[in-house]
TORNUBA-336766 format. One line per field, with one value per residue (C-alpha): residue number from 0; x, y, z. Coordinates in steps of 0.05 Angstrom, whole numbers, plus 32768, in hexadecimal, padded with zeros to 4 digits. Example, Ala and Ser with C-alpha at 12.3 -4.5 7.8 and 13.67 -1.06 7.14 Angstrom:
2
k (0 / 1)
x (80F6 / 8111)
y (7FA6 / 7FEB)
z (809C / 808F)
***
This chain:
220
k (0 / 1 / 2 / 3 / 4 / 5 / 6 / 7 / 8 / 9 / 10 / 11 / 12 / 13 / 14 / 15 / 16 / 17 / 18 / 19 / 20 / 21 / 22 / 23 / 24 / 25 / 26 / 27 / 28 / 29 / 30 / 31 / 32 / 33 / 34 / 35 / 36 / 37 / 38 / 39 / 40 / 41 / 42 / 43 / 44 / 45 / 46 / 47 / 48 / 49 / 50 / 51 / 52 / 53 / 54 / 55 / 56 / 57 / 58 / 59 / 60 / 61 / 62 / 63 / 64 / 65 / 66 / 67 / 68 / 69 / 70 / 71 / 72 / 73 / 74 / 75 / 76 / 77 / 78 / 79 / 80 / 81 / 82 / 83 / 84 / 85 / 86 / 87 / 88 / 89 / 90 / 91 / 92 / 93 / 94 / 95 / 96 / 97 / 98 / 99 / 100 / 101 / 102 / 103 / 104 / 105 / 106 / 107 / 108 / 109 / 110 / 111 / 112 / 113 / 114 / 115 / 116 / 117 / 118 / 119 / 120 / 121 / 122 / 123 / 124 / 125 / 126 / 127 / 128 / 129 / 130 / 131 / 132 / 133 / 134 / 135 / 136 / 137 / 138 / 139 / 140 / 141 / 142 / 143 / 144 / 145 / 146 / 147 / 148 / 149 / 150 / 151 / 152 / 153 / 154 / 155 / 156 / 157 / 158 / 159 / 160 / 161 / 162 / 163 / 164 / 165 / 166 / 167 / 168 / 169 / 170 / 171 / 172 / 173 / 174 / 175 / 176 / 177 / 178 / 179 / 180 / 181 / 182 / 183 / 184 / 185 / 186 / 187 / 188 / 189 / 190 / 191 / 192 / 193 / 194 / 195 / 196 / 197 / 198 / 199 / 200 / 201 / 202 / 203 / 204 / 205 / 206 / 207 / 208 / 209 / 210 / 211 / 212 / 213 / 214 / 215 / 216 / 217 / 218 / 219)
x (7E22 / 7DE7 / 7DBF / 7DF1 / 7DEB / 7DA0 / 7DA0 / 7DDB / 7DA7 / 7D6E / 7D90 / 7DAC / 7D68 / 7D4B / 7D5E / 7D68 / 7D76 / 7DB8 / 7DD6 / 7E0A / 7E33 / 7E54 / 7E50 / 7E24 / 7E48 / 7E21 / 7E3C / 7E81 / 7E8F / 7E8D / 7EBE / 7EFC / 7F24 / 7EF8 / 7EC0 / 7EED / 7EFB / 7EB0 / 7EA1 / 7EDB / 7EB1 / 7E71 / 7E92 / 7EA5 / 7E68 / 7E4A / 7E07 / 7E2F / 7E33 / 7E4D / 7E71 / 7E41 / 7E18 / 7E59 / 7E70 / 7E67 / 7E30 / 7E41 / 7DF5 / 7DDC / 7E24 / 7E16 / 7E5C / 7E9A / 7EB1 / 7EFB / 7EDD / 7EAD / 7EEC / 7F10 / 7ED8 / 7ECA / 7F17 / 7F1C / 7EDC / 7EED / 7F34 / 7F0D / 7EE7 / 7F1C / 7F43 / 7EFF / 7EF0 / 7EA6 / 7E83 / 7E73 / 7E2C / 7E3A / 7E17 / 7E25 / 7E08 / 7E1B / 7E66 / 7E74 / 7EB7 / 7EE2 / 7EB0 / 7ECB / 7F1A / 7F12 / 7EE8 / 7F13 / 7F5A / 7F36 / 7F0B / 7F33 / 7F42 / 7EF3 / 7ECB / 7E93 / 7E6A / 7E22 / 7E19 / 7DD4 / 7DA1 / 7DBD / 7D9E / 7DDC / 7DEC / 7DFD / 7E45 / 7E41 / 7E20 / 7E58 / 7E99 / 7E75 / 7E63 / 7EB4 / 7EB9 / 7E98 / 7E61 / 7E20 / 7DE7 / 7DAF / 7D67 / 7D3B / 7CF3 / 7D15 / 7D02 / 7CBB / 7CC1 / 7C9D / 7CC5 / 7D0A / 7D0F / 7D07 / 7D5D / 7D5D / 7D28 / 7D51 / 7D91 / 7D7C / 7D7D / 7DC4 / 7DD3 / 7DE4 / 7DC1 / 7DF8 / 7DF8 / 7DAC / 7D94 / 7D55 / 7D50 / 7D15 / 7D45 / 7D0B / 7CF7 / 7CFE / 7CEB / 7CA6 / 7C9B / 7C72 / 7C44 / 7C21 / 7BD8 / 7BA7 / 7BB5 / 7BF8 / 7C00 / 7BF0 / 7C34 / 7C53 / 7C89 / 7CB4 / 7CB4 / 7CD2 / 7C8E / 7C9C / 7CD8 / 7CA4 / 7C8E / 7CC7 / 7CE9 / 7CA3 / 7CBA / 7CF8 / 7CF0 / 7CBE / 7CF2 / 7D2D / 7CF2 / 7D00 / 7CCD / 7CC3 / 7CD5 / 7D10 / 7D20 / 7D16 / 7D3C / 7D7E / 7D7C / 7D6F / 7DAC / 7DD1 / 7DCB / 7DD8 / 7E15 / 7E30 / 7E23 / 7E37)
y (771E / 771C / 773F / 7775 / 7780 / 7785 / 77B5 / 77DA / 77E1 / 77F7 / 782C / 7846 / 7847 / 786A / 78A6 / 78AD / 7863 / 7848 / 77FE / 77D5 / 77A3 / 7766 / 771C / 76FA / 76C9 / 7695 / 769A / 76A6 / 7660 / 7680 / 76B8 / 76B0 / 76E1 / 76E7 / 76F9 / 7727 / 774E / 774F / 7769 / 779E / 77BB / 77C1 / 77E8 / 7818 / 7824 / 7865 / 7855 / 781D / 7844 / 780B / 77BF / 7789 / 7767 / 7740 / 7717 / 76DD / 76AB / 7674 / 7666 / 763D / 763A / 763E / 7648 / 7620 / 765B / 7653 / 7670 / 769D / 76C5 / 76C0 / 76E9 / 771B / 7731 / 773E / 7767 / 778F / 7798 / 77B0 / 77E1 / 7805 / 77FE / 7822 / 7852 / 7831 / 7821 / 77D5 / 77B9 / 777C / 773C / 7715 / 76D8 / 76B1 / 76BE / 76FC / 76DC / 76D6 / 770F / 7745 / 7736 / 7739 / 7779 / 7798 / 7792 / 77B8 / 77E1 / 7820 / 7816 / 781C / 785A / 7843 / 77FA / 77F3 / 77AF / 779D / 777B / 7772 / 773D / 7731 / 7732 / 7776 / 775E / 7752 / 779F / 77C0 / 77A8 / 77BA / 7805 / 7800 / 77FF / 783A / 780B / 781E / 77ED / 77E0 / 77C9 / 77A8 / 7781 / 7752 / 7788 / 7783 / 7734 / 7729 / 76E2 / 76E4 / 773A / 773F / 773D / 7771 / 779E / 77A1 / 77B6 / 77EA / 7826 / 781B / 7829 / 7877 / 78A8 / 78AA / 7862 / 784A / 7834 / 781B / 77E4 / 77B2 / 777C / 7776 / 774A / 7728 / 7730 / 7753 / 776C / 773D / 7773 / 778C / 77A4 / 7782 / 7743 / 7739 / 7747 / 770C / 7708 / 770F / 7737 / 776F / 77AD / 77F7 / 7816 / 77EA / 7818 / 7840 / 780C / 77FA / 7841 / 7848 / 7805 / 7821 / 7862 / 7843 / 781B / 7854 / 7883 / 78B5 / 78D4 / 78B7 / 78EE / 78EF / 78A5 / 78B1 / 78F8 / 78C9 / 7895 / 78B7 / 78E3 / 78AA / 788F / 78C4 / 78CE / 7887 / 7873 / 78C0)
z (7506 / 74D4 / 750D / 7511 / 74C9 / 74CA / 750A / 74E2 / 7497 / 74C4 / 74E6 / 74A8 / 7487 / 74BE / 74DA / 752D / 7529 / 7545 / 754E / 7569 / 7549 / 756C / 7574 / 75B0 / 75E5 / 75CB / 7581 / 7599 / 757F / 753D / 7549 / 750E / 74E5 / 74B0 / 74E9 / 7503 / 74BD / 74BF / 74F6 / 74F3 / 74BB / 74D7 / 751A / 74E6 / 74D0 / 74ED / 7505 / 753A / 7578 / 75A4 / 759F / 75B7 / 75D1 / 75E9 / 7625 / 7648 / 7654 / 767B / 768A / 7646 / 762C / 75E7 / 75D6 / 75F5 / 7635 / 7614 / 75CB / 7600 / 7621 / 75DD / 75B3 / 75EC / 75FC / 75AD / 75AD / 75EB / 75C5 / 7583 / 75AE / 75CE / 757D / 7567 / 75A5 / 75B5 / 75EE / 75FC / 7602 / 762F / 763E / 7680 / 7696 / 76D4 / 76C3 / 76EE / 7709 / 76B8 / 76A7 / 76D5 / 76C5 / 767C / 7681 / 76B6 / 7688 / 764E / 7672 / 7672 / 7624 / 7616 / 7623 / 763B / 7651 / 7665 / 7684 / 765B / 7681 / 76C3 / 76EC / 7718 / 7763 / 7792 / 778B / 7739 / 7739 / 776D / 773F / 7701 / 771A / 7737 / 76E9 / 76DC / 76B2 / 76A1 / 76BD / 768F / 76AA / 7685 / 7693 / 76BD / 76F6 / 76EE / 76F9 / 773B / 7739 / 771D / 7723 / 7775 / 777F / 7748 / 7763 / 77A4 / 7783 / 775A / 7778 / 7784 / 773E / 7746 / 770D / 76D8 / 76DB / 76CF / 7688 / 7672 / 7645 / 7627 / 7615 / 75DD / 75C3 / 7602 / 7658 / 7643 / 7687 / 76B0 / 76D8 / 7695 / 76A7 / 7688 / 765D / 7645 / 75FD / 75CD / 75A8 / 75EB / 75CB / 75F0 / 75C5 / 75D2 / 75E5 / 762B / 763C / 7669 / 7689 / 76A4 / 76B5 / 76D7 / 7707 / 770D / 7723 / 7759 / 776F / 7774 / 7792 / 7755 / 7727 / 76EA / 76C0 / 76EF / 76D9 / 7689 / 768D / 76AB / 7687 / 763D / 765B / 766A / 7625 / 75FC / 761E / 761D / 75D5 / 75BD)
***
């Protein structure tokens, strides 16, 4: 919550910035009334263009999966209550994931599915949803990325996004030496619309035309 707040003050003091306001899977342990009142107040709040990052991460299990489901059914709720799109997180829970989205999904106006690292099946239901798909430096992983770089130009234009996930998955096919803080920062989105298009066989000013498209249109 205090990192909603913080994303909330900068985009207030600076002009062309947005945020989003929610509570991560892994703090959904934390989720109360009082959090709730909270974070009623900061969807209000007119730089918030979408609820989230919220869902379900049954991979490190920070949170108990009961207090998991329970904090991401309210925030989907809260969405549709506040007519915003949903910034969700999924993590080797696609099979309570889906259900939960799929009974609020026509509530909410819009979901991108941020940082999707999941399997052809995981990417068919969520496009069945009408869901965004956001890619992020996982694609320019050699290792982890290949199943990724297979999928991806399945995702049909007016569903790609481009993410860093920053300050995290700095992509892994940098030129050069890698930076020194090894820190993911905004000026990588390039980079990896430049791997992407490659891999759809687009231009890249194709790529970045769609996707800043895309974005404008689902956050408003």
């Amino acid at each position: 919550m205090e990192e909603s707040r913080q994303a909330i003050e900068l985009a207030q003091a600076n002009e062309g910035l947005f945020a989003t306001a929610g509570l991560h899977p892994h703090s959904a342990r934390f989720y109360c009334e009082s959090l709730e009142r909270d974070l009623r107040h900061l969807l209000a709040q007119p730089p918030v263009k979408a609820a989230g990052e919220m869902g379900l991460d049954f991979n490190r299990d920070f949170s108990p999966r009961p207090d998991q489901e329970r904090a991401f059914e309210a925030q989907l709720a809260m969405a549709a209550e506040y007519n915003l799109p949903v910034f969700l997180h999924e993590r080797d829970a696609h099979e309570r994931f889906l259900p939960i989205l799929k009974a609020h999904r026509d509530a909410i106006p819009g979901a991108v599915v941020h940082c999707f690292t999941g399997s052809r099946e995981a990417l068919f239901h969520y496009l069945d949803l009408d869901c965004h798909i956001g890619i992020t430096g996982w694609i320019c992983d050699e290792r982890r990325g290949k199943p990724l770089a297979e999928l991806v130009h399945n995702i049909p234009d007016t569903r790609l996004l481009l993410e860093t996930d920053a300050p995290y998955l700095l992509p892994r096919d940098l030129p050069g030496a890698p930076p020194k803080k090894r820190r993911n920062e905004p000026a990588l989105l390039p980079w990896i619309g430049q791997r992407v298009a490659q891999l759809r066989q687009q231009p890249v000013a194709t790529v970045a035309r769609l996707t800043y498209t895309n974005a404008t249109t689902l956050f408003s």
